[in-house]
C-alpha positions in Angstrom: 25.8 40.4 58.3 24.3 37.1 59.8 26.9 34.4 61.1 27.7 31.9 58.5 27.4 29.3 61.5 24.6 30.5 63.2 22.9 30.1 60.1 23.7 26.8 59.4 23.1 26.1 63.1 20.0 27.0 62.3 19.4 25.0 59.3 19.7 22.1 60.7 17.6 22.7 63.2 15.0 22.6 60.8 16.3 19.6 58.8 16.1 17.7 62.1 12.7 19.0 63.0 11.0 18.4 59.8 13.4 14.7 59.6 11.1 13.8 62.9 7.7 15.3 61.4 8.4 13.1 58.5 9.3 9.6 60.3 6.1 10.8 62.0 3.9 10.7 59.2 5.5 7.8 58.4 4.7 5.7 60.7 1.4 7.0 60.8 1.0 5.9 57.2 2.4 2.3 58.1 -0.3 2.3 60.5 -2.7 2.8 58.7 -1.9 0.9 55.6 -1.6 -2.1 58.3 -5.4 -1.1 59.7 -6.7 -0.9 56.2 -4.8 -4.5 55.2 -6.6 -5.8 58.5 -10.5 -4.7 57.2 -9.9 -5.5 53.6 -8.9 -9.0 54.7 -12.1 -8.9 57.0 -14.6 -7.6 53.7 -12.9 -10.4 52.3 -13.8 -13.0 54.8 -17.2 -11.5 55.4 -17.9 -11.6 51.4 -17.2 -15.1 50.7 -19.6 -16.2 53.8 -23.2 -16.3 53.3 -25.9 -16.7 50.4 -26.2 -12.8 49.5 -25.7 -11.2 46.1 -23.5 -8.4 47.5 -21.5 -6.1 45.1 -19.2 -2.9 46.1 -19.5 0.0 43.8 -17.7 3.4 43.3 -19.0 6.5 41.9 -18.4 5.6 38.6 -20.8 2.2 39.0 -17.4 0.3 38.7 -17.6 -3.0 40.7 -15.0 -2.6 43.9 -15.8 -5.8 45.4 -18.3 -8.7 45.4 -19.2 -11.8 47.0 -18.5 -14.9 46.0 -22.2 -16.1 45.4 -22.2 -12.7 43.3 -19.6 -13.7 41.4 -21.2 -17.2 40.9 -25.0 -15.4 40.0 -24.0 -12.3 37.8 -22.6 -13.0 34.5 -19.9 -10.2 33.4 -19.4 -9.7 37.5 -15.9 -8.9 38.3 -13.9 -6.2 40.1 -13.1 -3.4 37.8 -15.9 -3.9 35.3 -19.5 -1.4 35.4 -21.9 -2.7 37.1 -24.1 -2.5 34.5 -21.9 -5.2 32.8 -23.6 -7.7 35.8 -27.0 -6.7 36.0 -30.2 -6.5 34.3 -31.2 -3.8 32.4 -34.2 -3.1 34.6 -32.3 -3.6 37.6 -29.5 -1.9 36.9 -31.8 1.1 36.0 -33.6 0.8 39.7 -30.4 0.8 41.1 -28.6 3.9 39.4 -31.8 5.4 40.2 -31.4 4.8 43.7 -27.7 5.9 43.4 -28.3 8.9 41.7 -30.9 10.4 44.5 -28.1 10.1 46.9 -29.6 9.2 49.9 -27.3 9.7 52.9 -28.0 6.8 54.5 -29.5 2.9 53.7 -32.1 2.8 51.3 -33.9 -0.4 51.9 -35.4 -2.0 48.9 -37.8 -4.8 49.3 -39.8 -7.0 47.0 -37.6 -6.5 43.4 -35.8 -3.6 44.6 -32.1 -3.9 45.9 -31.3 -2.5 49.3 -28.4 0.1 48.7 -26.2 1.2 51.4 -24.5 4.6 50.5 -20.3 4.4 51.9 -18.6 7.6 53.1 -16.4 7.9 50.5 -18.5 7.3 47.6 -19.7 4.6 46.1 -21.7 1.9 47.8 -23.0 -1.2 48.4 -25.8 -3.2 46.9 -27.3 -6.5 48.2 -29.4 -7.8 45.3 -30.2 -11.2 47.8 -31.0 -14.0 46.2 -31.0 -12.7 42.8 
């Protein structure tokens, strides 16, 4: 029969192991919550400068972000709505179009085309400039 305190002993060996694994992660975590804080407030900076239509999709075509002269531009443009809410019909088709044939990286439009740059974990962005 195993020793009632070697066991516990034991047991709390691993309850103080996996109490350091956890403060850890944690801290890993607060990291990088406090990196991803840091480059939202920076997309959010970098969106409100400039004269581009920019908007931020996800996979569903839901807006994610835009900037402020896209907000201004596209009627029915605002985080959370589909992007088809914003655009033209006949852009909006060019531009799922472009989304759908999943290029892995920028797909530069020119002329009336938007230039679409794909983002690692889905979505991406479109600058409609000027439009």
């Amino acid at each position: 029969m195993t020793d009632p305190s070697q066991l516990i002993a034991d047991l709390r060996a691993r309850v103080e192991a996996s109490t350091r694994e956890i403060e850890q992660l944690a801290s890993a975590l607060a990291a990088s919550r406090a990196l991803s804080d840091d480059l939202e407030s920076v997309v959010d900076v970098l969106l409100g400068m400039g004269d581009v239509v920019v908007v931020v999709v996800d996979d569903d075509r839901r807006i994610r972000g835009l900037s402020r002269t896209a907000a201004e531009r596209l009627d029915g443009a605002a985080v959370g709505k589909p992007l088809s809410s914003a655009l033209p019909d006949d852009l909006f088709d060019r531009v799922s179009a472009d989304l759908d044939a999943g290029a892995a990286g920028a797909h530069r439009g020119g002329g009336e085309n938007p230039d679409i740059y794909p983002l690692p974990g889905g979505g991406a962005v479109v600058v409609l400039d000027g439009r």
